[in-house]
N, CA, C and O atoms as a GROMACS GRO file, in nm:
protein
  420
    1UNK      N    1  -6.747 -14.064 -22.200
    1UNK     CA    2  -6.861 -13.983 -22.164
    1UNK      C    3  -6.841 -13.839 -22.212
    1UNK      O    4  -6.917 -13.774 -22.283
    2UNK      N    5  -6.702 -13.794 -22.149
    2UNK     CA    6  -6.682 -13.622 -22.260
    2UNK      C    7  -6.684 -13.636 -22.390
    2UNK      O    8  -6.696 -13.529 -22.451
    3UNK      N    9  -6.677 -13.737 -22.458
    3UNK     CA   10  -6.664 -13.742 -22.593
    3UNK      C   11  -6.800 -13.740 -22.643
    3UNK      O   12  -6.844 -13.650 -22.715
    4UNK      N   13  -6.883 -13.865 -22.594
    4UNK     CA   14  -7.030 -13.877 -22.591
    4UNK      C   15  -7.129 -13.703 -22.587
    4UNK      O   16  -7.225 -13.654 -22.647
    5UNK      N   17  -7.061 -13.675 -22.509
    5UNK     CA   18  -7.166 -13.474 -22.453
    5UNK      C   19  -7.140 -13.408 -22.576
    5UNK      O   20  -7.229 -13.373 -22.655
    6UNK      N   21  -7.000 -13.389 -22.595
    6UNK     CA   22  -6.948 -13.307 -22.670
    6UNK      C   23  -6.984 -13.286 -22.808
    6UNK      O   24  -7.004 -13.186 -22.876
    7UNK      N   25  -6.984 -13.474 -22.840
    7UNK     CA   26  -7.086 -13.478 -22.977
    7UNK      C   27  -7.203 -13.412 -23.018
    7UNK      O   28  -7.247 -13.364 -23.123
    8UNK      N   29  -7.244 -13.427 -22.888
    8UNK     CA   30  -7.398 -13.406 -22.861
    8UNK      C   31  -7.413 -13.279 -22.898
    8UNK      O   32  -7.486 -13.252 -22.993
    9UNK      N   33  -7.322 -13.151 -22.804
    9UNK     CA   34  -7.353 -13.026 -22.797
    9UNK      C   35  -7.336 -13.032 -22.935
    9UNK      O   36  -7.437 -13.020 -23.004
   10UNK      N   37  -7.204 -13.051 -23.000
   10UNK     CA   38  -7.169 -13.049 -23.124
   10UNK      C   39  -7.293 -13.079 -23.248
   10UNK      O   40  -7.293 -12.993 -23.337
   11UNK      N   41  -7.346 -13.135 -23.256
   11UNK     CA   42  -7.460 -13.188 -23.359
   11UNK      C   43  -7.618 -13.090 -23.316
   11UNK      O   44  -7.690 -13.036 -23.400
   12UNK      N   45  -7.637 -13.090 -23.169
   12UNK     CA   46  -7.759 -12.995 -23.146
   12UNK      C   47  -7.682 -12.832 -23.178
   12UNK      O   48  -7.728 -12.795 -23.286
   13UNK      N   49  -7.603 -12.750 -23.136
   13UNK     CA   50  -7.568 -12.709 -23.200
   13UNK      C   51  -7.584 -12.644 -23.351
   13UNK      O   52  -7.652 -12.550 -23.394
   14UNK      N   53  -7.497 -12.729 -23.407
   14UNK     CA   54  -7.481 -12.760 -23.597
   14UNK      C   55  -7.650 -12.724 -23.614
   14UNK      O   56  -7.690 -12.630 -23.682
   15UNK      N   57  -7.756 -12.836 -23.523
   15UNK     CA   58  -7.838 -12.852 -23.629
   15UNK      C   59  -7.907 -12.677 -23.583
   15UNK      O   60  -7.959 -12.612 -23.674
   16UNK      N   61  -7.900 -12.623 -23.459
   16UNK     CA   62  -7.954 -12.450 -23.486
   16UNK      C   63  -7.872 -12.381 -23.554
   16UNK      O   64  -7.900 -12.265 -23.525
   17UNK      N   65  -7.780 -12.380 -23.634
   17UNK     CA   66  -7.723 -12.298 -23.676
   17UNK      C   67  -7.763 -12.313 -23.818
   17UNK      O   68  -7.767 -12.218 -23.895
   18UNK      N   69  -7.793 -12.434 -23.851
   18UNK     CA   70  -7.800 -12.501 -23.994
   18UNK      C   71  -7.924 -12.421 -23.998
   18UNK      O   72  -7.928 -12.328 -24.078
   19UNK      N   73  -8.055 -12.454 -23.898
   19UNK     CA   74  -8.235 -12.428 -23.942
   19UNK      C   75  -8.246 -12.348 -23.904
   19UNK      O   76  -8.363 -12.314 -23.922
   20UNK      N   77  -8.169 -12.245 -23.828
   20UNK     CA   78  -8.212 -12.079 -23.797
   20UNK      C   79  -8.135 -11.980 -23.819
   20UNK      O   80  -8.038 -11.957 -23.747
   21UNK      N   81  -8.168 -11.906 -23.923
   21UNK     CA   82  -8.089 -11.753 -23.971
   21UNK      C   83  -8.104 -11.651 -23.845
   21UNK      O   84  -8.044 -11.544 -23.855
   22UNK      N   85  -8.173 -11.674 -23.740
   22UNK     CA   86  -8.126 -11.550 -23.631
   22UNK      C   87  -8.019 -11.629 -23.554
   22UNK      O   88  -7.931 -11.570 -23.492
   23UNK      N   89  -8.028 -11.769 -23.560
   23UNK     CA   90  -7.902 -11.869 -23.476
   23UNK      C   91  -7.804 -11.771 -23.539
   23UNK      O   92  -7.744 -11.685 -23.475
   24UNK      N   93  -7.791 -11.793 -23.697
   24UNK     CA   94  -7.676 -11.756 -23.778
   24UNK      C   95  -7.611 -11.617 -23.741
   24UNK      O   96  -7.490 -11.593 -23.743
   25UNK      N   97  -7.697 -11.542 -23.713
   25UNK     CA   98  -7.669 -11.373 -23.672
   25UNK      C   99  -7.653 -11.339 -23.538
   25UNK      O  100  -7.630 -11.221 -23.510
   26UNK      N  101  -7.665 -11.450 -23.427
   26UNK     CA  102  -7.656 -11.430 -23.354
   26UNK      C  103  -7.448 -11.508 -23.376
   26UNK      O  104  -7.364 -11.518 -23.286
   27UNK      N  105  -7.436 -11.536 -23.492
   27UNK     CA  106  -7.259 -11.612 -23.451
   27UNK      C  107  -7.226 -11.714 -23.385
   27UNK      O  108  -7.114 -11.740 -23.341
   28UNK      N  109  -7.409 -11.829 -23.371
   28UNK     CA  110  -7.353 -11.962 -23.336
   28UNK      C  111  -7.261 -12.047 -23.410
   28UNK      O  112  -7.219 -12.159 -23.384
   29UNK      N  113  -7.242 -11.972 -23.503
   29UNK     CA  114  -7.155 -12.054 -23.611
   29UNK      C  115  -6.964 -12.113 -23.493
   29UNK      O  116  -6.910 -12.223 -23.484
   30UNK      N  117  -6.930 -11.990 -23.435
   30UNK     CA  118  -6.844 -11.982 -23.346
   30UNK      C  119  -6.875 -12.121 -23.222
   30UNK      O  120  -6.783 -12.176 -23.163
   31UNK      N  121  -6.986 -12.147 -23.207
   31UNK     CA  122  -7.005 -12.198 -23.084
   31UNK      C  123  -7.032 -12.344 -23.164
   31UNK      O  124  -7.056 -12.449 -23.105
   32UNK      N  125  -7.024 -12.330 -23.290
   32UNK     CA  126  -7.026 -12.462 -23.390
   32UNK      C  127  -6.912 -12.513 -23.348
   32UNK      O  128  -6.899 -12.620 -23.289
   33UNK      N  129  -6.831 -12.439 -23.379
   33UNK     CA  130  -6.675 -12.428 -23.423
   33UNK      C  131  -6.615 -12.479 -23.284
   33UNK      O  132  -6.527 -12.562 -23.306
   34UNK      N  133  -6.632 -12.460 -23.175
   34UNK     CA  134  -6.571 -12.508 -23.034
   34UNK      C  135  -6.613 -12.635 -22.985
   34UNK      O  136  -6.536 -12.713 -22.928
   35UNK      N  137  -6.742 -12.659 -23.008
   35UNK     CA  138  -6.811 -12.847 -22.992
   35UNK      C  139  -6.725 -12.905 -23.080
   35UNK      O  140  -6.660 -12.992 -23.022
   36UNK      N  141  -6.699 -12.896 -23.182
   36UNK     CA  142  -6.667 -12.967 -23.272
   36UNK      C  143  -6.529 -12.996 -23.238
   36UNK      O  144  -6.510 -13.108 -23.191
   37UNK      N  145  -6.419 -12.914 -23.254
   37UNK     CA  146  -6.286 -12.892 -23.193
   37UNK      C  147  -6.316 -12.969 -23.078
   37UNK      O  148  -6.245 -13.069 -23.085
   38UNK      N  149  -6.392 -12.972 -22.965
   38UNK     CA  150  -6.374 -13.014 -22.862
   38UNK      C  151  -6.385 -13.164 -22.870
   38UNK      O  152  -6.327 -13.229 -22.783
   39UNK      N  153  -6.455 -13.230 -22.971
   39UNK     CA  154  -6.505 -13.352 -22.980
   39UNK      C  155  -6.402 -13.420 -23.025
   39UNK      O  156  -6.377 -13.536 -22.990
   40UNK      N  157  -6.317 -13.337 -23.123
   40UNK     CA  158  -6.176 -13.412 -23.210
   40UNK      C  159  -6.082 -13.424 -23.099
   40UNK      O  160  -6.001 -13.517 -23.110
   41UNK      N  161  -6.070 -13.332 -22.963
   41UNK     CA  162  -5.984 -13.356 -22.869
   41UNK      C  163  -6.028 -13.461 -22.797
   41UNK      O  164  -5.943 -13.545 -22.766
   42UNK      N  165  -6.141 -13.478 -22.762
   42UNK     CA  166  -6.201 -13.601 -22.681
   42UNK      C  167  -6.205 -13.750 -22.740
   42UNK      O  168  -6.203 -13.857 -22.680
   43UNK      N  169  -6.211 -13.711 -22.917
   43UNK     CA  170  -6.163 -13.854 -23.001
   43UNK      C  171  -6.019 -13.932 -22.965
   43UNK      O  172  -5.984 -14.041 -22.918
   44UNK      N  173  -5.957 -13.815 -23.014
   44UNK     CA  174  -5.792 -13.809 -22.976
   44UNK      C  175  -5.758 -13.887 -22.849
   44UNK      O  176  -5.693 -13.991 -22.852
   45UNK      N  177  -5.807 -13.827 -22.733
   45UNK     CA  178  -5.824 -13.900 -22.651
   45UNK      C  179  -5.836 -14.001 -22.602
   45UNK      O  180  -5.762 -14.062 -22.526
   46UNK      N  181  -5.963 -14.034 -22.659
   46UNK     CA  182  -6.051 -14.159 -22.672
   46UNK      C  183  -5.941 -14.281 -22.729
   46UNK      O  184  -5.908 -14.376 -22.659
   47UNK      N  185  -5.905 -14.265 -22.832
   47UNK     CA  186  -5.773 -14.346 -22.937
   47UNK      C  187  -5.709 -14.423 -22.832
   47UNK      O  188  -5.720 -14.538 -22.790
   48UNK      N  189  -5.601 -14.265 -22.788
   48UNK     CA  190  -5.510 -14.320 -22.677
   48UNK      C  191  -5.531 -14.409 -22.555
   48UNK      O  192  -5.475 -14.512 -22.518
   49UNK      N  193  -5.612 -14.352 -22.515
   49UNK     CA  194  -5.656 -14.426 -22.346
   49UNK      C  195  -5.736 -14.571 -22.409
   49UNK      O  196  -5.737 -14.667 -22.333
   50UNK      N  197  -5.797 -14.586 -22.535
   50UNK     CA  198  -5.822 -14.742 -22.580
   50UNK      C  199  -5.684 -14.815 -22.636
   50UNK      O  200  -5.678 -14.936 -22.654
   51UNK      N  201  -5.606 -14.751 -22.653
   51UNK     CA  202  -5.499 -14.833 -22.702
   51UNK      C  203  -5.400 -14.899 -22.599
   51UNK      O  204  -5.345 -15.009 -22.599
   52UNK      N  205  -5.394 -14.738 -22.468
   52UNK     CA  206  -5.376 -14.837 -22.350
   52UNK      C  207  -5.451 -14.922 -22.262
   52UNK      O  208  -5.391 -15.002 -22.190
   53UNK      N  209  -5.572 -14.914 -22.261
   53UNK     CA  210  -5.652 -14.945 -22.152
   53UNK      C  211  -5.689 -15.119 -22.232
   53UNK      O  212  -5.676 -15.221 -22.164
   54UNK      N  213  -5.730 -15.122 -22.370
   54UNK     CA  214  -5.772 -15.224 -22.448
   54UNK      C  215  -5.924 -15.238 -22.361
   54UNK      O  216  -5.978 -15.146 -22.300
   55UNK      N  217  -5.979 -15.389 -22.376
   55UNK     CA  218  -6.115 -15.356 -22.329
   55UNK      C  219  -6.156 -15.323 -22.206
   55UNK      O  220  -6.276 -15.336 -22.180
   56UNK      N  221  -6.057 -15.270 -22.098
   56UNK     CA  222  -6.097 -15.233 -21.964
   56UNK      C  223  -6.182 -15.061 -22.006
   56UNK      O  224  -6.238 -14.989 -21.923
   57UNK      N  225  -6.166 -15.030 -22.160
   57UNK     CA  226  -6.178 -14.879 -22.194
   57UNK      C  227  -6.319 -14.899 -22.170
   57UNK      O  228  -6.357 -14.810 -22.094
   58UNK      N  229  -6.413 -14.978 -22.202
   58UNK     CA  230  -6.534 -15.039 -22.250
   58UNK      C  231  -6.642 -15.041 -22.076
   58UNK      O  232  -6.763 -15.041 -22.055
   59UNK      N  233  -6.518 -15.043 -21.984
   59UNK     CA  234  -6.576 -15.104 -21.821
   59UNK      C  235  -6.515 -15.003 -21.754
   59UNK      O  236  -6.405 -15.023 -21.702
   60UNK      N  237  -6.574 -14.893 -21.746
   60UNK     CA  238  -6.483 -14.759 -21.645
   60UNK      C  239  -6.603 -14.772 -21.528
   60UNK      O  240  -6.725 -14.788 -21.528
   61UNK      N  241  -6.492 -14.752 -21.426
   61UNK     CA  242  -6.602 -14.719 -21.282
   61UNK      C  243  -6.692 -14.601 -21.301
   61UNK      O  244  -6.683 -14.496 -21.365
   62UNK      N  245  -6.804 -14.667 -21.207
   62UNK     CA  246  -6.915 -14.516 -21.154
   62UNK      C  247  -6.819 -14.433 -21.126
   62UNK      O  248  -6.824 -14.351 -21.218
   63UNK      N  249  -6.724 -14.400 -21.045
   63UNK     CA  250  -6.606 -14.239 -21.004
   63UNK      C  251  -6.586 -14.202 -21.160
   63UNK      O  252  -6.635 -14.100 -21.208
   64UNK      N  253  -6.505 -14.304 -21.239
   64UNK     CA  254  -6.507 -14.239 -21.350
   64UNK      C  255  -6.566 -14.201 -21.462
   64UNK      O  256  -6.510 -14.127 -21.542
   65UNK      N  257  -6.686 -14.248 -21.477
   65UNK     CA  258  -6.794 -14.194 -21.528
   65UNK      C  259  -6.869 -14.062 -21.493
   65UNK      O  260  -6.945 -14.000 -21.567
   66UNK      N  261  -6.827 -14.027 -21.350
   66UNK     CA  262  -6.917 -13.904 -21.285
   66UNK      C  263  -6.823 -13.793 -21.339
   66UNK      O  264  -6.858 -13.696 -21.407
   67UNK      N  265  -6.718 -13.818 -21.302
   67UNK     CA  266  -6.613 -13.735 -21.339
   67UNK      C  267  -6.588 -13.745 -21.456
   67UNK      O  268  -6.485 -13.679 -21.475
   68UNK      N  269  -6.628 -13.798 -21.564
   68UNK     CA  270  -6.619 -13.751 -21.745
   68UNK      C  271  -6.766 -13.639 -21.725
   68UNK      O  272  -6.748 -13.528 -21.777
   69UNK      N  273  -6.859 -13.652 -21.679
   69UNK     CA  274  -6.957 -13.617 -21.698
   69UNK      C  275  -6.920 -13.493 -21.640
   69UNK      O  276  -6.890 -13.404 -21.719
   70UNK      N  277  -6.916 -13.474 -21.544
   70UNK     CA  278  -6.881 -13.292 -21.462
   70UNK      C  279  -6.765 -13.253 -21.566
   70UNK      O  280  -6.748 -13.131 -21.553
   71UNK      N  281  -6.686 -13.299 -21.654
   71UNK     CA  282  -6.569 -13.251 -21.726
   71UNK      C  283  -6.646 -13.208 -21.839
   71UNK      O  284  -6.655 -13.091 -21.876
   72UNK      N  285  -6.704 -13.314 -21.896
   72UNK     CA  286  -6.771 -13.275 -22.056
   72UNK      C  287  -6.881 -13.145 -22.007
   72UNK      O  288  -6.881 -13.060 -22.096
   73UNK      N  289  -6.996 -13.095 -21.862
   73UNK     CA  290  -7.053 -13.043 -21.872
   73UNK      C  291  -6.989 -12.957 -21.866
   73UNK      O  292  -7.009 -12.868 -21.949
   74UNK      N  293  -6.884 -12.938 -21.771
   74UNK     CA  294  -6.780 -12.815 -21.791
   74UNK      C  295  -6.756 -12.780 -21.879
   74UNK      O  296  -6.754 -12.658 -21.886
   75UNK      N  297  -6.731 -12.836 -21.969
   75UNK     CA  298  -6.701 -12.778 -22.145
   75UNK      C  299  -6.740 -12.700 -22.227
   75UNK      O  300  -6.690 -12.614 -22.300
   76UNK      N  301  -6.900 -12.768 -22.189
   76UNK     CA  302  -7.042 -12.699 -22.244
   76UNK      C  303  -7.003 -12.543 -22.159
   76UNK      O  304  -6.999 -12.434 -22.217
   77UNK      N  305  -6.986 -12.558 -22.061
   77UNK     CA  306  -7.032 -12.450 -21.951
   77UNK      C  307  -6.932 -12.352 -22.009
   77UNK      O  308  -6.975 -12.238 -22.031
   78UNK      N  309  -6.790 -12.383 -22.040
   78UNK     CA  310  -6.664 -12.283 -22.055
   78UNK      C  311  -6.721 -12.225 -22.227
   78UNK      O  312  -6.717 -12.107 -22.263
   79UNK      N  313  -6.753 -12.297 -22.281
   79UNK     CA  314  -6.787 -12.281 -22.454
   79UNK      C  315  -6.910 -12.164 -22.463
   79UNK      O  316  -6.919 -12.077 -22.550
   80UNK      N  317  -6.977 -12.181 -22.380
   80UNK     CA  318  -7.095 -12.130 -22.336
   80UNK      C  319  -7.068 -11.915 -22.297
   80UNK      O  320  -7.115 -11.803 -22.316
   81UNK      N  321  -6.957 -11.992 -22.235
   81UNK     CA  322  -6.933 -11.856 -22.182
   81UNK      C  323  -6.866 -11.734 -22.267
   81UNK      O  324  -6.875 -11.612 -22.274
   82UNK      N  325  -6.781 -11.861 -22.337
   82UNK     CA  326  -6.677 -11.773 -22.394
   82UNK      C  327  -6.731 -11.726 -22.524
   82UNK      O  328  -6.679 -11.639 -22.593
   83UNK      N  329  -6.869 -11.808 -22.560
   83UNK     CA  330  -6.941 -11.725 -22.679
   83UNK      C  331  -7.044 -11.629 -22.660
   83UNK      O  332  -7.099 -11.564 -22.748
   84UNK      N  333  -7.073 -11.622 -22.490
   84UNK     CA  334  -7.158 -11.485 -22.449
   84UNK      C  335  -7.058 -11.409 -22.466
   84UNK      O  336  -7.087 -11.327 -22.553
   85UNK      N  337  -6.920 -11.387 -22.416
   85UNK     CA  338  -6.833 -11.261 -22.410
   85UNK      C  339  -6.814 -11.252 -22.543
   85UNK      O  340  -6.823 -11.133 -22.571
   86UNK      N  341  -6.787 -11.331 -22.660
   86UNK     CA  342  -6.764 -11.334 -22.795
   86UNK      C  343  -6.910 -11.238 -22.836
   86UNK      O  344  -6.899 -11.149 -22.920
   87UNK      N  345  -6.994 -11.255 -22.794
   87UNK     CA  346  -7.146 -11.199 -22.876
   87UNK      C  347  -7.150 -11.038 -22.773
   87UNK      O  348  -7.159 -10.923 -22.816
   88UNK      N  349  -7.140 -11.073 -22.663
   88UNK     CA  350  -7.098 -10.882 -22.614
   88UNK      C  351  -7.038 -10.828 -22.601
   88UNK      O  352  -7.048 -10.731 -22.525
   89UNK      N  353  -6.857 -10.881 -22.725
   89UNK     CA  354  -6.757 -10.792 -22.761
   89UNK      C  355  -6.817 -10.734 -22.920
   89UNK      O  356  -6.810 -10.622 -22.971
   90UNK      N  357  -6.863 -10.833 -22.960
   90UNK     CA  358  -6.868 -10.796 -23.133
   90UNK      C  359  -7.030 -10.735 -23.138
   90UNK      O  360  -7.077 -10.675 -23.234
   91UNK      N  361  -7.079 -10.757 -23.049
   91UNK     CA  362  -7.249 -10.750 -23.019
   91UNK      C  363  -7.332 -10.724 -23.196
   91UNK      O  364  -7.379 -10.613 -23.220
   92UNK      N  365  -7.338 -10.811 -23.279
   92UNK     CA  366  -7.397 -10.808 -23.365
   92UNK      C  367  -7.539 -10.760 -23.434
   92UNK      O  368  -7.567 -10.733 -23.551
   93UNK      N  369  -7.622 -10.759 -23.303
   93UNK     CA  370  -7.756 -10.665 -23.322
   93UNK      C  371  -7.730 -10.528 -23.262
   93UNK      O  372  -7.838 -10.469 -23.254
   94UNK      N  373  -7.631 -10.454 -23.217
   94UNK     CA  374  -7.646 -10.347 -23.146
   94UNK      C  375  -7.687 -10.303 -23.024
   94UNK      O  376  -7.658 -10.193 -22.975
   95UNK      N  377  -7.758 -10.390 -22.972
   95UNK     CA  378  -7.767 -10.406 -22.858
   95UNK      C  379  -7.678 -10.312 -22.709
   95UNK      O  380  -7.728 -10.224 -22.639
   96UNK      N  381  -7.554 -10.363 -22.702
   96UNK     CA  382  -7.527 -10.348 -22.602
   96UNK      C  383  -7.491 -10.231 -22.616
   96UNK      O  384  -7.501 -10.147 -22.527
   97UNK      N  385  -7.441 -10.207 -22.737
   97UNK     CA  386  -7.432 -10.037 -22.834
   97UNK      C  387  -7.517  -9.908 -22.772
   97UNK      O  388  -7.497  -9.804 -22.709
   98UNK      N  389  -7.609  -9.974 -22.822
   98UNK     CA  390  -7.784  -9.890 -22.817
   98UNK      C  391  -7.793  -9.882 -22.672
   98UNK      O  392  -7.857  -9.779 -22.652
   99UNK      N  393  -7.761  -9.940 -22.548
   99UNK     CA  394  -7.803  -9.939 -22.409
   99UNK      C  395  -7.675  -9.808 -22.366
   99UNK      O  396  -7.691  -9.701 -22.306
  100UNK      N  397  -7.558  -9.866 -22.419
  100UNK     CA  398  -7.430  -9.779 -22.373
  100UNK      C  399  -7.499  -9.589 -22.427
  100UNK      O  400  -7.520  -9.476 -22.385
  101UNK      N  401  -7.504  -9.644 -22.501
  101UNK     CA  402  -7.547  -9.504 -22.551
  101UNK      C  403  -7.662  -9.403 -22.480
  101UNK      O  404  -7.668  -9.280 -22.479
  102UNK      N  405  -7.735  -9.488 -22.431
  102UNK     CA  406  -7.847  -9.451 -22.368
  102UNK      C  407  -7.860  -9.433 -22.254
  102UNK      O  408  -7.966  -9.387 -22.213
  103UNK      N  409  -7.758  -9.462 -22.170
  103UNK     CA  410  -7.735  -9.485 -22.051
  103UNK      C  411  -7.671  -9.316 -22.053
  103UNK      O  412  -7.716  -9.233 -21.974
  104UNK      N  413  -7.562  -9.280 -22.155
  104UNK     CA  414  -7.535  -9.210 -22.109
  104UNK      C  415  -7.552  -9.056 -22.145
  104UNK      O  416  -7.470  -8.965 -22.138
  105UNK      N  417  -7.665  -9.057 -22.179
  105UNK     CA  418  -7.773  -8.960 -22.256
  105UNK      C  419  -7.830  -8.889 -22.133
  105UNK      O  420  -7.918  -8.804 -22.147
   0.00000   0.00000   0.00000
């Protein structure tokens, strides 16, 4: 199921960054870059726990299904965050620039 989200964010994502040049300037390219990474860890994953589990991997309980799901949204949620603080350290339109400044005018 984290692997399943992750894709997801990963590809919706990709595809705003791909069809929108303000996506691009805004530095979703970064938030490309962390779905993706995140998905190769959840593959990785995925490998192992099928190599031990064999086809019980295929039949996971409702508990463990809820709990991939609150993990993978967590992901979204941490990726999320860490590319708002990424976009109002480097602040690329000026923005937070232009307010600081003004504030203290």
């Amino acid at each position: 199921m984290t692997l399943l989200i992750t894709v997801f964010a990963a590809i919706v994502s990709t595809l705003v960054w791909y069809s929108s040049p303000r996506a691009r300037e805004l530095k979703s390219g970064i938030l490309c870059w962390m779905f993706w990474g995140a998905s190769l860890m959840w593959l990785g994953d995925a490998i192992f726990e099928y190599a031990e589990l064999k086809a019980e991997y295929f039949a996971p309980a409702a508990g463990d299904l809820l709990n991939d799901l609150f993990l993978g949204l967590s992901v979204i949620a941490l990726a999320m965050v860490i590319w708002t603080v990424y976009l109002l350290i480097r602040d690329p339109k000026g923005t937070v620039k232009a307010s600081l400044f003004k504030s203290a005018k």
